[in-house]
C-alpha positions as CSV (number, residue, x, y, z in Angstrom):
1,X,-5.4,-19.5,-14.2
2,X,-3.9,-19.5,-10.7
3,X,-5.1,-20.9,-7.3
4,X,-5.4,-17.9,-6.2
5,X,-9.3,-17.2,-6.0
6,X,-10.8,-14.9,-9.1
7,X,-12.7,-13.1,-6.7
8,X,-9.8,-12.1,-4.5
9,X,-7.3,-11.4,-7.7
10,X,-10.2,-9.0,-9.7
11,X,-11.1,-7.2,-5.8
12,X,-7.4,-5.8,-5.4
13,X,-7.8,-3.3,-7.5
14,X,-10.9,-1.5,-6.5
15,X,-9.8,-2.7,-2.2
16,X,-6.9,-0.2,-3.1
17,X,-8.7,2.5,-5.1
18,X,-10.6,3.0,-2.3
19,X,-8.2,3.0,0.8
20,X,-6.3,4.9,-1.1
21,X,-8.6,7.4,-2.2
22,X,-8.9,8.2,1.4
23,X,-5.8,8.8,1.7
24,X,-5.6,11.4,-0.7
25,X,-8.5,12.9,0.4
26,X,-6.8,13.3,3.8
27,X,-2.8,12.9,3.6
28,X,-1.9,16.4,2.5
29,X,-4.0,18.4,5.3
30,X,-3.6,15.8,8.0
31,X,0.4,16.2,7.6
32,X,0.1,19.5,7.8
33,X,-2.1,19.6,10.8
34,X,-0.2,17.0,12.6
35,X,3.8,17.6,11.5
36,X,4.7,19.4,14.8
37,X,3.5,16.4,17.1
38,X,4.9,14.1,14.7
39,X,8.3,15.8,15.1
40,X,8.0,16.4,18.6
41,X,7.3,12.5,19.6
42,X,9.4,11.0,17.2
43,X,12.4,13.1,15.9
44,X,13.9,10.0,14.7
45,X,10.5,10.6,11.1
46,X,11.8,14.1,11.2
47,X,12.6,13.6,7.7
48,X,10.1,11.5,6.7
49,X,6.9,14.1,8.0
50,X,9.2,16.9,6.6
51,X,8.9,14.4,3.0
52,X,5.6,13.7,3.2
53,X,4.9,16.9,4.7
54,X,5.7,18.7,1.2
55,X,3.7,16.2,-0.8
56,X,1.3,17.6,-2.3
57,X,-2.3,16.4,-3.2
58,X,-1.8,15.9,-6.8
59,X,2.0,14.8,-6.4
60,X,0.5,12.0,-3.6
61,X,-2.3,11.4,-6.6
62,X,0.6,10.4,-9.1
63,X,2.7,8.6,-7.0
64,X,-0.7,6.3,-6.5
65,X,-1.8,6.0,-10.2
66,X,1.6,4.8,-10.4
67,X,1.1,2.1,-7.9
68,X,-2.3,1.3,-9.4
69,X,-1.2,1.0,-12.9
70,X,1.1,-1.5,-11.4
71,X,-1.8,-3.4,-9.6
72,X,-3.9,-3.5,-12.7
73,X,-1.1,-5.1,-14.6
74,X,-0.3,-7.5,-12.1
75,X,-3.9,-8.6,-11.8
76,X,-4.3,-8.9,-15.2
77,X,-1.3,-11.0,-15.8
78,X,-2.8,-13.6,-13.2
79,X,-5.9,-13.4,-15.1
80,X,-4.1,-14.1,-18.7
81,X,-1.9,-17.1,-17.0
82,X,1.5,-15.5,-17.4
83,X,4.1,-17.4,-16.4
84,X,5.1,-15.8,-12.4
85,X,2.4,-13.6,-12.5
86,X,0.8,-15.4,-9.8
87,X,4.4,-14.8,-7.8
88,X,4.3,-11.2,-8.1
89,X,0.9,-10.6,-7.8
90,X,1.1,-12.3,-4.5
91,X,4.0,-10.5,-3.6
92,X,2.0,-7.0,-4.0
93,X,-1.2,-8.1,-2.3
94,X,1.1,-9.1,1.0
95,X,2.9,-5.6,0.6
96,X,-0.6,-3.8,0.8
97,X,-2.1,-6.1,3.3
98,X,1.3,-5.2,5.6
99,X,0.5,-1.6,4.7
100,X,-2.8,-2.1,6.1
101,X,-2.2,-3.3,9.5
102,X,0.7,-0.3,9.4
103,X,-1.9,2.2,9.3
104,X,-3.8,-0.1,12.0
105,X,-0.8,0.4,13.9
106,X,-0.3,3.8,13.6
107,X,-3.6,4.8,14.4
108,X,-2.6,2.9,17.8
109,X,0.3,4.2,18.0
110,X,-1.2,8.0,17.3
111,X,-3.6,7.1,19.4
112,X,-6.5,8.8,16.6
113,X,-7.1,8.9,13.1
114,X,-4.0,8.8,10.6
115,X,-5.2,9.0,6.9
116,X,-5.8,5.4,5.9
117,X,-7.3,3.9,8.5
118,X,-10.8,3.5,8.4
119,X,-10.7,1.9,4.5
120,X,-7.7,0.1,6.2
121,X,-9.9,-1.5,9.0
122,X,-13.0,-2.2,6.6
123,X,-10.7,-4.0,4.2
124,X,-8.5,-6.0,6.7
125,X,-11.3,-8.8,6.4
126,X,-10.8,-8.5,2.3
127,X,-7.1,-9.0,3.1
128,X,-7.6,-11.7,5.8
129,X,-9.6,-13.8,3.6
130,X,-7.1,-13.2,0.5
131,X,-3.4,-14.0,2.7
132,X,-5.6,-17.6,4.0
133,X,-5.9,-18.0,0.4
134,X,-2.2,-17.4,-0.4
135,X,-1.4,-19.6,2.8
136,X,-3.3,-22.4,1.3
137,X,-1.2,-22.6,-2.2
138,X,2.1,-21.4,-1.0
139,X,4.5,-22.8,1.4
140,X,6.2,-21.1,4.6
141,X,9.7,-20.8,2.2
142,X,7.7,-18.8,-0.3
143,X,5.8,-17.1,1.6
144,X,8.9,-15.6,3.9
145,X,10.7,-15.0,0.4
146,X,7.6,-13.5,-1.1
147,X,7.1,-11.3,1.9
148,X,10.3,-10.3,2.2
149,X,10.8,-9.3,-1.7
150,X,7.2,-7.7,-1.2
151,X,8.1,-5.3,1.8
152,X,11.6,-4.6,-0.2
153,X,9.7,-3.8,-3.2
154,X,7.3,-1.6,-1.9
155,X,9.4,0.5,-0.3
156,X,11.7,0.7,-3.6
157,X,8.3,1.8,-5.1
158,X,6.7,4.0,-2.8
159,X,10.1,5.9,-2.9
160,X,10.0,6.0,-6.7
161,X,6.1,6.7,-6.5
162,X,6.8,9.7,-4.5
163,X,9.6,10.8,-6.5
164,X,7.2,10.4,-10.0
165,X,4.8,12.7,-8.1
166,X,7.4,15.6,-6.9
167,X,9.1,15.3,-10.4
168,X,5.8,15.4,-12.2
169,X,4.3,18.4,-10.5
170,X,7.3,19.9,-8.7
171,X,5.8,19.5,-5.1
C-alpha cells in the first residue's frame, strides 16, 4: 500500500464527483450567459468560449465520466499496490488540485461566480491536506516532474475528454 494516506487516496473520487457535478449543473448555461463578456475581455479565449460554448450538457457529462473512470482506476491501483500506481495517482490528484485553484483564480479574475468554484473552495482544504501528504513522501525532483507530466496530461485529457463528449453526442 502506498504512503499516501487511505483516506485521502479513497476521498478523490467522490472530492471530484462532486465539484464536478457542479460543473455540469452550471457550465452549459453559464457559457452561454457569459460568452460575449468573455470574448469581449479576452479575445485571446475566443476559441476556447466558442469550444466550450458549444459543449453541451450531456457532451460536458461524458467528457467527465471519462475523467472519472480514469480516477477510479488510478485509485484503485494504489489500493491493490500496483507497481507506479502511486506515481500516477499522484500525478492526477496534483492536476485536479491545480484545477482547483484555476477556478479560484478565475472567479478572481471574473470577479463572480464561474461554474466550479464553490465545490472548488470547500475542497481546497481536501486538497491542501492531500498535496502536504504528497510533499511528505516525495521529493522537490518528483514532485516538479510529477507536476509537470500532471498539468501536460490533463490538458492531453481534457482535450480528448471533450472530444469523447462531442463525438459521442454530436455537440
Amino acid at each position: 500500500m502506498s504512503a499516501i494516506s487511505i483516506y485521502i487516496i479513497l476521498l478523490f473520487p467522490l472530492a471530484f464527483i462532486i465539484h464536478d457535478g457542479e460543473e455540469i449543473a452550471t457550465q452549459h448555461k453559464w457559457m452561454l450567459t457569459h460568452k460575449e463578456t468573455l470574448v469581449h475581455r479576452f479575445p485571446f479565449a475566443k476559441p476556447m468560449v466558442e469550444h466550450l460554448s458549444g459543449l453541451s450538457t450531456k457532451a460536458f457529462t461524458i467528457a467527465v465520466l471519462e475523467e472519472l473512470a480514469l480516477i477510479l482506476i488510478a485509485s484503485a491501483c494504489v489500493v491493490a499496490d500496483i507497481p507506479f500506481a502511486t506515481e500516477v495517482w499522484e500525478i492526477m490528484f496534483m492536476a485536479f488540485s491545480i484545477h482547483l485553484l484555476i477556478h479560484v483564480g478565475q472567479g478572481i479574475i471574473m470577479r463572480g461566480y464561474v461554474p466550479g468554484l464553490i465545490t472548488s473552495v470547500l475542497i481546497l482544504p481536501y486538497a491542501y491536506t492531500g498535496m502536504r501528504n504528497i510533499c511528505e513522501n516525495f521529493n522537490s525532483t518528483e514532485l516538479l516532474l510529477y507536476g509537470a507530466i500532471g498539468i501536460v496530461a490533463m490538458v492531453a485529457n481534457l482535450a480528448f475528454a471533450h472530444w469523447l463528449g462531442y463525438k459521442l453526442t454530436g455537440r
